[in-house]
N, C-alpha and C positions, 0 to 999 in steps of 0.2 A: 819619572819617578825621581824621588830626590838622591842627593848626594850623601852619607852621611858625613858625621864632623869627628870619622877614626884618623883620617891619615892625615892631616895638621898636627894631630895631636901627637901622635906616633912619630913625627919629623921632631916636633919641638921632645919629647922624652930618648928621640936620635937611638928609635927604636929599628930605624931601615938601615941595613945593611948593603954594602956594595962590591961588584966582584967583577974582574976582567971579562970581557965576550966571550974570549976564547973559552970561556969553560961550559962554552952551552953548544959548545965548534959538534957539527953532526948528530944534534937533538933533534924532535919534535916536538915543537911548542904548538899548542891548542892557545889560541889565543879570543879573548872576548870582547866583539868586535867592539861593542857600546864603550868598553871603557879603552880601548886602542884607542878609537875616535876622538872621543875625551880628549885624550893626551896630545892627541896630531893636532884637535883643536881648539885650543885655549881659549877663554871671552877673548882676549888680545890680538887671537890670528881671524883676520875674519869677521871682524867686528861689526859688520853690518848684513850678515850671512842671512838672520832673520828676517831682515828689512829688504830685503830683494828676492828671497826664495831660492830655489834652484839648488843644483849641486856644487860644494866647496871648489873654489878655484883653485888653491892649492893643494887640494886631498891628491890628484891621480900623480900629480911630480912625488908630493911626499911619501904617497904608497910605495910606489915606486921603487922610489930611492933606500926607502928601511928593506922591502926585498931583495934590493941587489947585494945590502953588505950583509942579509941574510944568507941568500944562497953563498957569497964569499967565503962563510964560515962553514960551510956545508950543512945547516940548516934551514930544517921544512917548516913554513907552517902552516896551520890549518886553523881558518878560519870559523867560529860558532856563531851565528845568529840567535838572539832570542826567537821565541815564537808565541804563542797565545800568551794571554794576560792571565792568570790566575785569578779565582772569587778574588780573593782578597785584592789583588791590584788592582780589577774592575773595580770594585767599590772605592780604590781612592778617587776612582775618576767620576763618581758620580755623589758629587757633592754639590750641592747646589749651590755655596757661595765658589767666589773665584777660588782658583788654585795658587800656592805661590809662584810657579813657574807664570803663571798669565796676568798677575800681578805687576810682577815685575816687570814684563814684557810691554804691560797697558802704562807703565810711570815712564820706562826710557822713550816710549811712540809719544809721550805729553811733555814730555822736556825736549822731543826733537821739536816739535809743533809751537811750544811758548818760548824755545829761545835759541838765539842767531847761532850761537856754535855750541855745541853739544857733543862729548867724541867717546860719550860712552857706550859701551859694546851690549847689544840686544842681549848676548845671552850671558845668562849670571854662572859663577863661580860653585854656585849651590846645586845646577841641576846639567844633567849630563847634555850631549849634543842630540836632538831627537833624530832614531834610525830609520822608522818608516817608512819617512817622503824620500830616502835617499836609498832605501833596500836595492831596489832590481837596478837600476842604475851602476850600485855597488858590487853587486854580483856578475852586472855586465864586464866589466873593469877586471874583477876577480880570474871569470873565465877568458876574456881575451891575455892575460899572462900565465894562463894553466897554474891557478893556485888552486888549492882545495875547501871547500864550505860546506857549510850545513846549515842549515836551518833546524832549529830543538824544536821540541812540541811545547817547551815552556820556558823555562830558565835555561841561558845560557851557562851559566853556574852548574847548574846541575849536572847538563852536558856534559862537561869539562870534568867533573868526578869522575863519572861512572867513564869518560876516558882515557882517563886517568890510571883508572882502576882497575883495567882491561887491556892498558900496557900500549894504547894505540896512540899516544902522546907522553915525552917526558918528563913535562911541566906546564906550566900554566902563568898565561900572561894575562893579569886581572885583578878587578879593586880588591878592596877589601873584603868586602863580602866573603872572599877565599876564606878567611878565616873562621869563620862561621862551619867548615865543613870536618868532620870530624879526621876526612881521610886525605885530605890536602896538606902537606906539612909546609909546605913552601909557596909561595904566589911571588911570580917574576911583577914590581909594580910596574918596572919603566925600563925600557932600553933606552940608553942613551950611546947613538954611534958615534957623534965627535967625540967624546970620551972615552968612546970603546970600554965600556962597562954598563954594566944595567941594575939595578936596584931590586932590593926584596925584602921580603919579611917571612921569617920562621916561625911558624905557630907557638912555640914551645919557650921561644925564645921572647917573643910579646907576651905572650900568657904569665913570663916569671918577668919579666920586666913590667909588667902593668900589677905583678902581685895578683890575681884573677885565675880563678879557676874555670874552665872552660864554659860551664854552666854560667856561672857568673858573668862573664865575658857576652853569652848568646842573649843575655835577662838584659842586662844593658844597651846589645846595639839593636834588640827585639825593640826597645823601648825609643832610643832616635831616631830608628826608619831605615831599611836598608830594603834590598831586590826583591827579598822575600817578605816583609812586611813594611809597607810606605810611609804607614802614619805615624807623625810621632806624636807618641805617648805622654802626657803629662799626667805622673803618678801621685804625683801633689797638686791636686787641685786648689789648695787654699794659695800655692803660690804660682803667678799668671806667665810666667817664664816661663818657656818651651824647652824640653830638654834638651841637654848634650853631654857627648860621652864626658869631655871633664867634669862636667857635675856630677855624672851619677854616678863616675870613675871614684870621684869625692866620697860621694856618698856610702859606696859599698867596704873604702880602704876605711870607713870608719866607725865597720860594723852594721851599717843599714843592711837590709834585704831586700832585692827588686821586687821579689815571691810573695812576700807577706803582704808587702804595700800595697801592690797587687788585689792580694785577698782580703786586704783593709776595705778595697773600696767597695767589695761583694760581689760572690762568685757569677752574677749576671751583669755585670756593669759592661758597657761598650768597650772599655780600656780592655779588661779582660780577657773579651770574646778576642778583639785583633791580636792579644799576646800568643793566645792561645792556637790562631793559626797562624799565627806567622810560623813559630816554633813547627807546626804540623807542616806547614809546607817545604818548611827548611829539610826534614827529614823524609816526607815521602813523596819528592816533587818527582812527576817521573819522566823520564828519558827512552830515549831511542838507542835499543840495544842494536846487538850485533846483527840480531835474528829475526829486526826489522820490528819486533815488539815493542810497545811504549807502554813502558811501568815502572813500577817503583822499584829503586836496587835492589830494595828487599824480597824482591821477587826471582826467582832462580830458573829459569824457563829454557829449556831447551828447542823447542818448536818455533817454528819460523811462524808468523802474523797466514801466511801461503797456504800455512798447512788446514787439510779439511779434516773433519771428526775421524773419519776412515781410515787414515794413516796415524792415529793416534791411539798408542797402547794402551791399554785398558785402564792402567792408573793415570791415565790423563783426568785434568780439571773439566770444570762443568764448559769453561769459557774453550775449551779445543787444545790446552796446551799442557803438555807433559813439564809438573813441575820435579825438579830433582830430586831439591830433599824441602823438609818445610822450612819455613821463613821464624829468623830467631824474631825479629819481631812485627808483629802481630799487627797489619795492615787495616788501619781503621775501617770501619762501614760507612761512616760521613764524608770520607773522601771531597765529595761534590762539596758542602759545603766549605772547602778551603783551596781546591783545585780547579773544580768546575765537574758539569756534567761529564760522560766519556765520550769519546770520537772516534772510531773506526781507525785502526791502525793503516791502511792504505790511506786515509785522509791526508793523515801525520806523513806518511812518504809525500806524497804529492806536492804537500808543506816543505819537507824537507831540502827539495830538489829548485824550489822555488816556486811552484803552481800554488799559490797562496790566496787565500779568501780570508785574510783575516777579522774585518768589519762582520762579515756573516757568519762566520763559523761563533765568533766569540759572542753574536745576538742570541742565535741559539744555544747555546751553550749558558750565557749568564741574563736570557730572559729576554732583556735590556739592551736596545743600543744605545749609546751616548753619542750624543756629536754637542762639541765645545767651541768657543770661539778661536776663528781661524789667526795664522801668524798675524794679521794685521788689528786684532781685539779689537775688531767693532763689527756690528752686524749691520751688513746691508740688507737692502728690499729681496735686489736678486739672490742675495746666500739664503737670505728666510725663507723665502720662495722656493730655492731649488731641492733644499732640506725637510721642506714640513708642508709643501702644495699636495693636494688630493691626486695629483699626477703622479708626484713621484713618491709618497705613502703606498699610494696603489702599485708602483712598479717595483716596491723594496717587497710587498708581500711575495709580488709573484719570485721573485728572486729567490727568497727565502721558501716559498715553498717550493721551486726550483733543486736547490742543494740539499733540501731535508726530505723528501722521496727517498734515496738513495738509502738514507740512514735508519735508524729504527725508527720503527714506527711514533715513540713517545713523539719525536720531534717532529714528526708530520702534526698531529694535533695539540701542539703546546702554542698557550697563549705567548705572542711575544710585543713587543713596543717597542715605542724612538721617546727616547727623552731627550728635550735640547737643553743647556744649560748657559743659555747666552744670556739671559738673568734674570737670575732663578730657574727653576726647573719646571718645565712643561712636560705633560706626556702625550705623545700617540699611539694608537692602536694600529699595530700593524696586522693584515688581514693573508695570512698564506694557507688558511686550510681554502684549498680551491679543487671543488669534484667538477673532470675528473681533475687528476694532477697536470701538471704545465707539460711535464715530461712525457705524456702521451701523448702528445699531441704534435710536439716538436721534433718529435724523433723520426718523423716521417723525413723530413730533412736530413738529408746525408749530403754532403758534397766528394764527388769522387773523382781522382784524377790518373790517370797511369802511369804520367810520368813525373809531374812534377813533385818533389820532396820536400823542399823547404819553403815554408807559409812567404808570400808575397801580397803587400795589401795592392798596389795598385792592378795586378794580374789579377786577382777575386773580381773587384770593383769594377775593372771593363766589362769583365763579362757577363754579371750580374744581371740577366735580364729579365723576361719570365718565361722565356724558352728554357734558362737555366735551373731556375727554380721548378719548372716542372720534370726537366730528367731529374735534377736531385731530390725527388722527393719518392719516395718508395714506401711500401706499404708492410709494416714486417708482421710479423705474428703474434700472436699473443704473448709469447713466452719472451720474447727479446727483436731485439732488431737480427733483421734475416743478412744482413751484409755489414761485415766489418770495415771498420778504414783504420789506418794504423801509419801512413806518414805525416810526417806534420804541417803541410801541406791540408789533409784532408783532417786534420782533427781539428785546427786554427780555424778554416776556414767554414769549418761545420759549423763551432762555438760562436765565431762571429757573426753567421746567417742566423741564425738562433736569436741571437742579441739583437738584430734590426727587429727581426716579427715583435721581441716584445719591445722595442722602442716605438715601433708604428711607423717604419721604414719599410715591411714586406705586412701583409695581413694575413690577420690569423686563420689557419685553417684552407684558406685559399691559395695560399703562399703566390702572391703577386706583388710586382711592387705597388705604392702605394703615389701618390702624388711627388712626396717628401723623398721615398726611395727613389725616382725617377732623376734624380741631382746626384747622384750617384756618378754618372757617364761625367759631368762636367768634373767630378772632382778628379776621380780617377787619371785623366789628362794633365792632372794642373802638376807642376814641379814641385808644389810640398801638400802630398797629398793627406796626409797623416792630420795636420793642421785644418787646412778646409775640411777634411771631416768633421775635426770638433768643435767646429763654428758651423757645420749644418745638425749638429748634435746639437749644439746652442742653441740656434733659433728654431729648432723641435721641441726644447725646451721651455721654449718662452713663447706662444706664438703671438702673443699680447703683448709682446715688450713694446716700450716706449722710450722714447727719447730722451727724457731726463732719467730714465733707468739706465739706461748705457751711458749718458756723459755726466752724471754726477753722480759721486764729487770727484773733482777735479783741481788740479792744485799749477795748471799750466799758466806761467807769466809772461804776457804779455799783452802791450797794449792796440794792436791791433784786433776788433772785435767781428770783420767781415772775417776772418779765417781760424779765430779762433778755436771755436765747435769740432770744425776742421781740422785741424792740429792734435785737439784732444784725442778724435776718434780713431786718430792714424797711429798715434803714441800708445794706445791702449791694448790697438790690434796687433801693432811689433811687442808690446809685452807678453805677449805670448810666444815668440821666436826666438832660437837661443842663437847667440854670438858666437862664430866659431873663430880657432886657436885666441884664445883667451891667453893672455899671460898667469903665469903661474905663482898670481900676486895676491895681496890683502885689498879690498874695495872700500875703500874710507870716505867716497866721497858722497854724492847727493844721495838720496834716497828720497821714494815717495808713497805715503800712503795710499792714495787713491786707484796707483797703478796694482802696488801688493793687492786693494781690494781686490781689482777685475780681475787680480791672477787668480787668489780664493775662488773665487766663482768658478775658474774653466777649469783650475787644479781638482776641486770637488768635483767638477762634472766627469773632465779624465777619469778619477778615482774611481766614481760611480761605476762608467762605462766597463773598463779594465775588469771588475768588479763578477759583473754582469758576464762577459766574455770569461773568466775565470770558473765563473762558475758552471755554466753551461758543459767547459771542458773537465770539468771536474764532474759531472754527470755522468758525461757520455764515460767517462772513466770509470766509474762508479758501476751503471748499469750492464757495461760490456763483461759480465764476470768469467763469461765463457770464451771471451777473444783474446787467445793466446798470443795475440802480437805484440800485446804490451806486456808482456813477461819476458819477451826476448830482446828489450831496451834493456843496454847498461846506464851507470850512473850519466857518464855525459853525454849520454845520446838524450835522456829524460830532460839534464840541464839544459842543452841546446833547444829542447820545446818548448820548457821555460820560457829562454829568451826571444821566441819568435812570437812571443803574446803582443799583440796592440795595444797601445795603449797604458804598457806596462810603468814607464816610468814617468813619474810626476814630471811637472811643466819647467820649463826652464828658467834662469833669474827673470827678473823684470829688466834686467840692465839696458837692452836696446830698447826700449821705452822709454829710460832715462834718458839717453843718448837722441832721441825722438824729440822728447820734449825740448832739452836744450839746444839742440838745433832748431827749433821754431822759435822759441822763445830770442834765437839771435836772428834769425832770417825776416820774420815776419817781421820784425821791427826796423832790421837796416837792408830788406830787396838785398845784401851782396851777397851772392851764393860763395865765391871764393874764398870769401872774409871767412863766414858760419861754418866753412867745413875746416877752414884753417884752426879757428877755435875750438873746433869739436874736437880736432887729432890731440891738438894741446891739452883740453883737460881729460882727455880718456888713455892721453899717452902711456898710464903707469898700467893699463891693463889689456891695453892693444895697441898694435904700432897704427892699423889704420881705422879707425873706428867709422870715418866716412864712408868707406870702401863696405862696410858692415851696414851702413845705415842702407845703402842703395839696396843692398838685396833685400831687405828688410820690405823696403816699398814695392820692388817690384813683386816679393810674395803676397803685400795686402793688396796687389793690385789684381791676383787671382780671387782674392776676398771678396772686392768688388764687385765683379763679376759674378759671385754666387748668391749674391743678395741680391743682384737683380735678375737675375735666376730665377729666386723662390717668388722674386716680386711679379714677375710677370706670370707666376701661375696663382699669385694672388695667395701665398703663405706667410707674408709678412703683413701684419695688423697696420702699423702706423705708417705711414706715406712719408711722416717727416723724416723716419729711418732712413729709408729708400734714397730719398730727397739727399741729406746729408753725407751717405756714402758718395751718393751719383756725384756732389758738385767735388768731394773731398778728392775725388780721380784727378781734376783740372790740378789740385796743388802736387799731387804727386808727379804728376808729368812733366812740371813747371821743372821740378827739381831734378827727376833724371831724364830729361833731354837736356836740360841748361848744363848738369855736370859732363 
């Protein structure tokens, strides 16, 4: 979503206010993590953060570091996540021309490509840091220093109100947007600790310094785009400028009306409609109470989400919950049309704690899924493939009808699609009304263990047989499964067994493995086991791949053409691997497009997978309503399950792919292995002391790779021979290098 053009404006009218730390010494700030991030990461720190993927290399020092002279001052804080996209913010996303965020993105990737030095920063000034690809990762980080999080059902903003408003926080670290909110008087915008002071702005105090009445203030920044409405508005259409707060700041100090101009254009015009909910969303966007309910403030609910019709006094609502007193205003009946449809308040917990589906929940929910072009803004063979193939159409059905079982019925039989927007808009039909449902069928699979606690993939994977698969498969009753599981342990590993049958790793119904599940034993053994899954995930995916689908395009120099191919396909497969103790620096240097592609690809396929497993545990979650073991988890016992998800956090940078290539690119040309690695430490010095020492384990993990492609090859699952062929000979160059080192 974009940025708006308030708080420039607000610096230059020296509308922000500044005030010593000490006065926030033993508060609770609620903090919003989207615009924390922002501020930790400027286009200037990180400047190639897009162009390589992965997690910020200086986020976990900087975290860090603002925690420590937090707790110093004897301050907590507590971190919010946004959560689903609202209608409204779906629809910016599905616009069929590009976006400006991907605009920009597609000019700096063609100025790196047409000319020799180029040192501008992938990401623009205008659009915030994306949280997404970097959530579970974030949260991993979070909970290894016992800090506190949440994930919202929608707006983080909103969050931060209603916590505001209930005394569980005593300010708020956050854009501008704050001001939009009737009950916020203050938003902390920046802490700054070398200075020991932090910055703010007063509602009351901008309100009479901008001259603007509150309304007036909302009409305007309704109109440039902000959290709760993205689009900006252009209310004069005869003039082709896009708005910004000083113009229509202009315009209103000189007696215009945002309202009328508005109703100028006529009370159905598109402008309109977006004004109109943005403004509805701002006021009844709704949040995760105390009581574990997700509604609008204006809802007064004493009843816990827990409670059944039975334990509800007789002046209880239709929906099970005893309301206090009635609500001074008056909760529209279109809701859906500016919120989205509604979602089961246990959903929203399971969200909250981090067991998230966000891609599926929000398909069902707003119809529609969108998928855009990846950080790299170009569409390859394999991303169109892996997004819009009749494989995996067909796998996103069953998924979706997977998670919408559980929920009301509407959503078991609602039409839904995939629109792709990689240029222009395409639709697909995705197919989840499936009799019977997936969930009956699956649920004969239970995995059960006695003793062990916490999920382990390689301990699953050995054992994985079809010995195993037939104890764990049990036969329950009609009315629900006859045997609960309730460590995580047995709920991870349930979700995950689940997720092969419908990969076509176990077969359906029979629950055996299948050719492809039988690669299972070799990965399980291998030292990164996580990785060889999702390269037998990959060639599951592709069972047709070919050889110029894997090595182009390719951007590797050098003039040696006997080992070229070779080099590519080694450099491709460590871009998948991440570089451990990284310094905790800016990466200014090479980057490559064609490495970012292949990460697109197995990043997407991760996602997918994770996706898939998420969902599954979100069923079994869903369906167990009478297994009281998961009401006897606290908050970090639920977080810790969270974090033992597979697959959970997106792919790592591309960096040892770069380090891959430019070590070929010096070896293959001058044979000195001493020389290439002495070069390699040099130019990788500013973000590892050994990058060589990086590179070796690199190869000897593709060299477990190796070995699983000829694997599949010798059972005759890989289509192209030259694949085969070119891993097999690609082993000689890897061995050349660590036995010579």
């Amino acid at each position: 979503m974009p940025i708006n053009s308030l708080e420039p404006y607000l610096f230059e009218l020296k509308a922000v206010n500044r005030y010593p730390l000490d006065v926030l010494k033993n508060s609770v700030i609620g903090i919003d993590v989207e615009h924390y991030l922002t501020r930790l990461l400027p286009p200037k720190r990180e400047p190639n953060l897009e162009a390589i993927g992965g997690f910020p290399m200086t986020l976990k020092t900087q975290l860090e570091s603002d925690l420590k002279s937090l707790h110093e001052l004897g301050i907590k804080a507590i971190f919010v996540f946004p959560g689903l996209l609202t209608e409204i913010q779906y629809n910016y996303l599905e616009q069929p021309e590009i976006l400006p965020r991907e605009r920009a993105l597609r000019r700096v990737w063609e100025d790196r490509t047409t000319k020799e030095y180029q040192a501008e920063s992938f990401r623009s000034t205008d659009f915030p840091l994306s949280l997404r690809p970097l959530l579970d990762q974030l949260l991993e980080l979070l909970d290894s220093i016992n800090e506190e999080y949440i994930i919202s059902p929608y707006s983080s903003w909103a969050q931060l109100q209603y916590m505001l408003n209930q005394h569980l926080i005593n300010c708020v670290f956050g854009s501008t947007d704050g001001l939009l909110l009737d009950n916020v008087d203050r938003v902390i915008l920046n802490l700054e600790f070398e200075n020991k002071q932090f910055k703010y702005l007063d509602r009351s105090i901008i309100l009479a310094r901008l001259s603007l009445t509150p309304k007036q203030f909302k009409d305007i920044s309704m109109c440039v785009g902000n959290n709760f409405q993205p689009f900006t508005l252009n209310i004069f259409p005869h003039i082709p400028s896009q708005s910004t707060f000083p113009a229509l700041h202009h315009f209103v100090l000189n007696g215009g009306s945002i309202f009328n101009t508005l109703l100028s254009l006529g009370e159905n015009s598109r402008t309109m409609e977006l004004y109109m909910k943005g403004c509805s969303a701002l006021q009844f966007m709704p949040v995760m109470k105390v009581n574990g309910r997700v509604e609008p403030l204006q809802i007064d609910n004493d009843a816990s989400f827990l409670s059944t019709p039975s334990k509800v006094p007789s002046t209880a609502s239709t929906d099970g919950s005893s309301v206090k007193e009635a609500s001074i205003e008056k909760i529209p009946e279109d809701m859906h049309e500016f919120i989205g449809q509604r979602l089961p308040e246990e959903l929203f917990f399971y969200q909250s704690v981090g067991i998230t589906a966000f891609d599926l929940c929000e398909n069902l929910v707003h119809t529609n899924a969108v998928e855009r072009l990846p950080l790299d803004m170009a569409l390859t063979p394999l991303y169109q493939r892996l997004v819009t193939s009749d494989q995996s159409l067909e796998l996103s059905g069953k998924i979706l009808n997977l998670l919408a079982n559980p929920l009301n019925r509407y959503y078991q039989y609602k039409k839904l699609s995939l629109t792709t927007y990689f240029n222009g808009a395409r639709r697909y039909e995705l197919v989840q009304r499936i009799t019977p449902p997936l969930y009956f069928s699956l649920r004969k699979l239970l995995v059960r263990h006695t003793t062990a606690k916490s999920f382990d993939l390689v301990s699953l994977l050995s054992g994985l047989t079809d010995d195993f698969l037939i104890e764990s498969t049990v036969e329950p009753p009609k009315s629900g499964d006859s045997v609960h599981i309730s460590t995580n342990y047995e709920l991870v590993s349930t979700a995950l067994v689940r997720s092969f049958v419908l990969y076509g790793f176990v077969k359906e119904n029979e629950f055996k493995l299948t050719s492809w599940g039988h690669a299972f034993d070799y990965v399980a053994h291998g030292f990164n086991s996580e990785y060889l899954l999702l390269i037998l995930f990959f060639f599951k995916q592709f069972p047709d791949l070919n050889l110029s689908e894997l090595i182009e395009p390719n951007d590797l120099k050098s003039i040696n053409r006997e080992h070229n191919k070779q080099a590519v396909l080694i450099s491709k497969f460590l871009a998948l691997l991440s570089m451990n103790d990284l310094k905790s620096a800016d990466y200014s240097g090479r980057v490559s497009r064609p490495l970012l592609q292949f990460r697109s690809v197995f990043d997407k396929l991760n996602s997918a997978v994770n996706g898939v497993v998420n969902a599954n545990l979100i069923a079994l979650l869903l369906w167990n309503q009478d297994d009281l073991d998961k009401f006897q988890r606290d908050s970090k016992q639920w977080k810790k399950l969270a974090l033992e998800l597979p697959f959970r956090k997106s792919l790592p940078s591309v960096l040892l792919g770069i380090v891959s290539e430019q070590f070929f690119e010096t070896y293959l040309d001058n044979s000195d292995l001493s020389k290439s690695f002495s070069l390699l430490n040099d130019r990788f010095g500013s973000v590892h002391d050994d990058a060589s020492s990086e590179l070796l384990k690199g190869l000897k993990a593709y060299k477990e790779a190796i070995g699983l492609v000829k694997l599949l090859a010798e059972r005759e699952l890989i289509a192209d021979k030259e694949i085969v062929d070119l891993f097999t000979s690609s082993e000689g160059l890897v061995d050349e290098v660590i036995t010579a080192k």
